[in-house]
N, C-alpha and C positions, 0 to 999 in steps of 0.2 A: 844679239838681243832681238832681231829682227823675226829671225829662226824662233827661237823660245814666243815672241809674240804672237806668229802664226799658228805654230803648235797648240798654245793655251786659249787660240782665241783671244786675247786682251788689249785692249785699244790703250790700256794704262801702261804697257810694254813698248805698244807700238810709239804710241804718245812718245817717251822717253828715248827711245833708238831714231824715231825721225829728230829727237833736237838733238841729239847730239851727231846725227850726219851733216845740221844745220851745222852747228858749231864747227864741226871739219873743214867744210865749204868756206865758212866764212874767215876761219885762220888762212886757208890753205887762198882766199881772195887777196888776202890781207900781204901774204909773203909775195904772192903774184904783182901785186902791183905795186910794191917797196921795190923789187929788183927789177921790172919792169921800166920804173921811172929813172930807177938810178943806170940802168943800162942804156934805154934810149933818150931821158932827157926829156920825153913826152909830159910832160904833168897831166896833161889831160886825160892820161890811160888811169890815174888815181880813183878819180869820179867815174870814170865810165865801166870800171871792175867793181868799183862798190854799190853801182848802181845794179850790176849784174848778180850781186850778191844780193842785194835786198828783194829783187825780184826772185831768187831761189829762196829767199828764206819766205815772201809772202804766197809763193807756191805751195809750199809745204805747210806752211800756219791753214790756209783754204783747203789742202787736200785732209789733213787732221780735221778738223772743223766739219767737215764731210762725210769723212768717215765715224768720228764720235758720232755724228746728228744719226747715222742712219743703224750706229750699232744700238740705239736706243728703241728702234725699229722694228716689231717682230716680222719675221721674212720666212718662207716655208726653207726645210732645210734641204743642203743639197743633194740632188740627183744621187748620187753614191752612196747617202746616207741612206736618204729613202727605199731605196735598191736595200742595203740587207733590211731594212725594216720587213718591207716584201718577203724576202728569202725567210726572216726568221719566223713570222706567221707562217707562211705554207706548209713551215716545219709541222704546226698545230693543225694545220687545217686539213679537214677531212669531213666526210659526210656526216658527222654528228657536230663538226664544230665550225662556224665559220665568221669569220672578222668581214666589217664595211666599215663605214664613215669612218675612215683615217683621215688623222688631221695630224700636221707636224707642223713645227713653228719654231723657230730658234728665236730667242730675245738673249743681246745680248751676246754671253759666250755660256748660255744654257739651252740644252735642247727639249724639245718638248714631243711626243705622238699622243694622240687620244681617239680611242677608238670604242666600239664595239664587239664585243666578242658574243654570238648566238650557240646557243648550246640546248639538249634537249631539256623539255619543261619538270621532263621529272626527275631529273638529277637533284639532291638535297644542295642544300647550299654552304656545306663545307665541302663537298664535290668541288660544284664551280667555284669556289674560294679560294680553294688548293691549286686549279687549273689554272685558272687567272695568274697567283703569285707566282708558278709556275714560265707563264710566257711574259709577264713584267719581267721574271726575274733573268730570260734570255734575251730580252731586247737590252738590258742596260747592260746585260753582258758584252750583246754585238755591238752593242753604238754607246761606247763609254763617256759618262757625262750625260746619259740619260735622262730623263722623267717620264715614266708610263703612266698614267691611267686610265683603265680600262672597264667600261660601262657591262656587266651582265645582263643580259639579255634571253629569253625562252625564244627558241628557235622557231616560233611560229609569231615571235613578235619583230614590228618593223615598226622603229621610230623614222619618222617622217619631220625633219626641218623647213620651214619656212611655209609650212601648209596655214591655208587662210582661215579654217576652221579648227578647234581643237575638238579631238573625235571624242573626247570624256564628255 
């Protein structure tokens, strides 16, 4: 389950495989200090396995807890992702065409790029329409569970964020 959670990305997975490793822990506490007691006679080992139990289980409660709070989070995505993102543009990229402002974000267990793609001004715009679906349609190929969108742009224009003036 644990496997399956990391694969699909889901915390509703993970959620469910960590209580039931709870559940495991706390039988297998259970059997431990029944035979425990009745071997040495200790009573005191009863309470002091249960207590070690209830701290594995509020381990676990805190580390979920933790993990949901921050799968709620959006986070840029990882290193390796971003890597073929890279590869699959350069594929595109060439002296008439070129991508900036990449932006990637994972919320959740959905991924996200947005970027820019510069192209020349006289191309009609079922050209760059066709191109654009075109490298949307290789990035959700290379990084399954995608979302692209992709800003067109005339290759002699530069969008500029967080500038103090707006140049219109």
């Amino acid at each position: 389950m644990l496997k399956k959670a990391r694969e699909h990305r889901s915390m509703a997975l993970e959620g469910d495989a960590r209580h039931l490793f709870t559940d495991v822990w706390t039988s297998v506490g259970v059997v431990l200090a029944v035979v425990a007691v009745a071997y040495t006679g200790w009573l005191w080992l009863d309470p002091a396995i249960a207590v070690v139990v209830a701290l594995n289980i509020i381990r676990e409660g805190v580390r979920l807890v933790a993990a949901s709070a921050d799968g709620l989070m959006d986070h840029s995505l990882e290193p390796e992702v971003r890597a073929t993102i890279e590869r699959t543009l350069q594929e595109f990229a060439h002296q008439t065409i070129r991508f900036d402002h990449v932006a990637t974000r994972r919320a959740g267990h959905r991924r996200f790029v947005d970027l820019h793609m510069h192209m020349p001004a006289s191309w009609t715009l079922q050209r760059a329409a066709a191109l654009r679906a075109t490298v949307e349609q290789a990035l959700m190929s290379a990084v399954p569970g995608l979302r692209a969108s992709i800003q067109l742009l005339p290759m002699d224009v530069e969008a500029h964020f967080g500038d103090t003036q707006d140049p219109i």
